[in-house]
N, C-alpha and C positions, 0 to 999 in steps of 0.2 A: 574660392572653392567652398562650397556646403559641407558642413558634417557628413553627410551619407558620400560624399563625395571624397572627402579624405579616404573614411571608411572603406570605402570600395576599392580605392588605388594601395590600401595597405592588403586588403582581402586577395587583390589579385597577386601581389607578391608573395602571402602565403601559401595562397594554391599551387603556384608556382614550383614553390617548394616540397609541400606535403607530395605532388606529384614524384616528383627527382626520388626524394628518402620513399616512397611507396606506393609502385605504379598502380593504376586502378585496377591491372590485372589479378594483382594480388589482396584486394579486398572482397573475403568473402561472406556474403549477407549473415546477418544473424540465425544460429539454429530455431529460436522460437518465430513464429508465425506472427506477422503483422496483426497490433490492436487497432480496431477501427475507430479515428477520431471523429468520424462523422457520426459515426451512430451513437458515442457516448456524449456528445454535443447535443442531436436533437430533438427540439424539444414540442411535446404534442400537445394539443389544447388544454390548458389549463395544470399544463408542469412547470414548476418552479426553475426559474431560470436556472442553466447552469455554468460551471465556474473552471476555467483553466488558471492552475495555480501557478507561478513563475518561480523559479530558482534562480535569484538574482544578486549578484554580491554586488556590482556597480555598474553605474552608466554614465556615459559622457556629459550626461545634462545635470546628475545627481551626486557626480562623484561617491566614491564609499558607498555603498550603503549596508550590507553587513558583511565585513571584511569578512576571511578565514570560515564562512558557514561553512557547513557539512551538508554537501546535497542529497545526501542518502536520510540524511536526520530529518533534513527539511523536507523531501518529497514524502517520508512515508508521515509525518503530520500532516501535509497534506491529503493523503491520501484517507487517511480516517478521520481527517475533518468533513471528506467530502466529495473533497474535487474531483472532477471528471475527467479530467487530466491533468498534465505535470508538464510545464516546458522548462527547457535546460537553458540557460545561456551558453553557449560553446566559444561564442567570441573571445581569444584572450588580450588583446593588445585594447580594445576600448571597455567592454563588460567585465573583465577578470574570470571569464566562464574556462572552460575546456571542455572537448567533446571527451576525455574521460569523466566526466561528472555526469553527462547523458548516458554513458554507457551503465556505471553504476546504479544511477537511479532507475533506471528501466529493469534491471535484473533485481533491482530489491521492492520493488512495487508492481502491482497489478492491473491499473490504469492503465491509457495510452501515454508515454512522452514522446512530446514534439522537440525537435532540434530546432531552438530558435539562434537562426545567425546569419548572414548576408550571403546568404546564397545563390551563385551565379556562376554555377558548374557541373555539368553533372558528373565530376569527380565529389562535389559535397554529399551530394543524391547517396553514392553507394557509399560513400565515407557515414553518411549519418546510420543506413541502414544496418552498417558492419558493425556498429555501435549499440543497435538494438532498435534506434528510433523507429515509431510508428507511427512517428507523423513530420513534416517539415515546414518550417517559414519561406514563402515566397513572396517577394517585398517586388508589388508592380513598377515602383518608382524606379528601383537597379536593373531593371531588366526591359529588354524591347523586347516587341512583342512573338514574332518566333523565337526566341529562347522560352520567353514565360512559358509557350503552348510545351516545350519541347521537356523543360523543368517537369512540368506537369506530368507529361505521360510518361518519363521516365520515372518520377516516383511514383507512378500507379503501374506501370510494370515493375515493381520493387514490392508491390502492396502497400504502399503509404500513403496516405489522404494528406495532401499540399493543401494547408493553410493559407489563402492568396490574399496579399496586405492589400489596401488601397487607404488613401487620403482625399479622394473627389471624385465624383460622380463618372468624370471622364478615367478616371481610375479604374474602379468598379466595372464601367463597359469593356474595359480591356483585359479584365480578371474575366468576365465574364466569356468573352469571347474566345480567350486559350483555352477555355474547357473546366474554369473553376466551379466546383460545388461545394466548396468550402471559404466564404471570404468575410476579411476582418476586415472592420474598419476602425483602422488609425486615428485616435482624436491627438495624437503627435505628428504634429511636420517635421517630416527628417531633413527638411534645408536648414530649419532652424532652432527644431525642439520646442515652440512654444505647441497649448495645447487647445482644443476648441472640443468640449466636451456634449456640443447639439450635434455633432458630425453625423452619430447614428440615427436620431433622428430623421435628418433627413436624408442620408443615403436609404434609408428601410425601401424607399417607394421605385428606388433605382435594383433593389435585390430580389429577382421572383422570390414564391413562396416553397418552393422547394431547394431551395439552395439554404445552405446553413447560415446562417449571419452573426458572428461576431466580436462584440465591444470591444477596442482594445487601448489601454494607456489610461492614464488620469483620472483610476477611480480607486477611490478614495474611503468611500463609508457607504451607507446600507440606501442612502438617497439615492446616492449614483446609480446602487441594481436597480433600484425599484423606476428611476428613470428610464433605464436602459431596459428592462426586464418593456415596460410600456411600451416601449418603442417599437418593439418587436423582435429584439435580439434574441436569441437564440442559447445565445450563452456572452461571459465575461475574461476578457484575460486579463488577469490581475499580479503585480509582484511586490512594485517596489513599497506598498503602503505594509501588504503584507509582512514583506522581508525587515522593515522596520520594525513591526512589533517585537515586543519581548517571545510571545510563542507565537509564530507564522500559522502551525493551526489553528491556536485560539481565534485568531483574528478572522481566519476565512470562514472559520464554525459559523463567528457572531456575526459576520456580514453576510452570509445567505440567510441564515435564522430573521435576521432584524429587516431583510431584506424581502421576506415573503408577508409579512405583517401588514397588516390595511395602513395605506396612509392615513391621517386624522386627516379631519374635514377641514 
């Protein structure tokens, strides 16, 4: 069994549950008005790439990485360092996230946050948006392909712009085909967690020009933007390099900053 595979078969036992203690009748969407993640994502000829910041305490592949944060502390550093948006970790049982960390940060900052977690229900759909979320992770690999379409249009009757993951080309056509205008590409394999960091490179030519595109995982320092920025991305989602620093916004400051700067010859 694959990591996303474990993941999945504990996800479905929690949904399971969240259902039971809290039918989806009784989640009612957030009062404030959906933030649009697509429009603070993209980006017009000759604008500086830009940057989804992560709230990430741990991952399966990195253990720890900063125990006890404060996602309210961490997302508004991010947020006047920059970012264009905020995603949450809500997973608890692999990431140590919670969707009360999404709800907080989204009432204490003014960007869009995405609920990043294994989503494959549309009990998560009105769960995240009951939360405050203005955006969500759709991971093509968990999901066949009517659910993906259905994910979709249920978080845009909600008003939330679906992030849609891929990891290959034959990914991407089937992000593309449920109706995504929003899609990441993964330079992590969730069978195995190793990373391949040309990934966006060459999905760029699989992504029309009007759909958002995405970096996401395994970047590191101001090479990686100005890589990716090349590529054609659109924007970068960034956590764990972040979350390690000593201040999470300092780090994202210097890595757009260092990031827009002329390569040397």
């Amino acid at each position: 069994m694959s990591i996303l595979e474990r993941i999945l078969a504990v996800k479905r036992d929690e949904i399971d549950a969240a259902k039971r203690a809290r039918p989806i009748e009784s989640l009612a969407p957030h009062p404030r008005a959906p933030r649009s993640l697509r429009a603070a994502l993209r980006r017009g000829p000759g604008d500086p790439i830009r940057a989804i910041a992560e709230v990430k305490r741990a991952s399966p592949s990195a253990g720890p990485i900063r125990p006890d944060a404060d996602p309210v502390a961490i997302a508004r550093e991010y947020e006047r360092a920059g970012a264009a948006a905020v995603s949450v970790l809500t997973d608890e049982s692999f990431f140590d996230g919670a969707l009360s960390f999404l709800r907080d940060a989204a009432d204490a900052i003014a960007v869009p946050v995405l609920r990043k977690d294994f989503i494959i229900d549309a009990y998560q759909v009105a769960e995240a948006r009951a939360a405050g979320a203005d955006a969500l992770l759709l991971i093509v690999a968990a999901l066949d392909g009517d659910t993906l379409a259905s994910l979709i249009r249920a978080s845009r009757t909600m008003g939330m712009d679906p992030l849609v993951e891929a990891h290959s080309a034959e990914e991407v056509h089937r992000a593309l085909a449920a109706g995504a205008d929003v899609v990441g590409v993964n330079h992590r394999n969730l069978a195995d967690f190793s990373i391949d960091m040309s990934l966006t490179s060459r999905m760029r030519r699989e992504v029309p020009d009007d759909v958002v595109l995405v970096a996401e995982s395994g970047i590191r320092n101001s090479d990686d933007v100005r890589a990716l920025a090349d590529a054609g991305a659109d924007a970068i989602l960034a956590g764990e390099s972040l979350m390690r620093a000593p201040s999470p916004g300092d780090a994202l400051r210097d890595l757009l900053r260092q990031s827009t700067r002329q390569s040397r010859p």
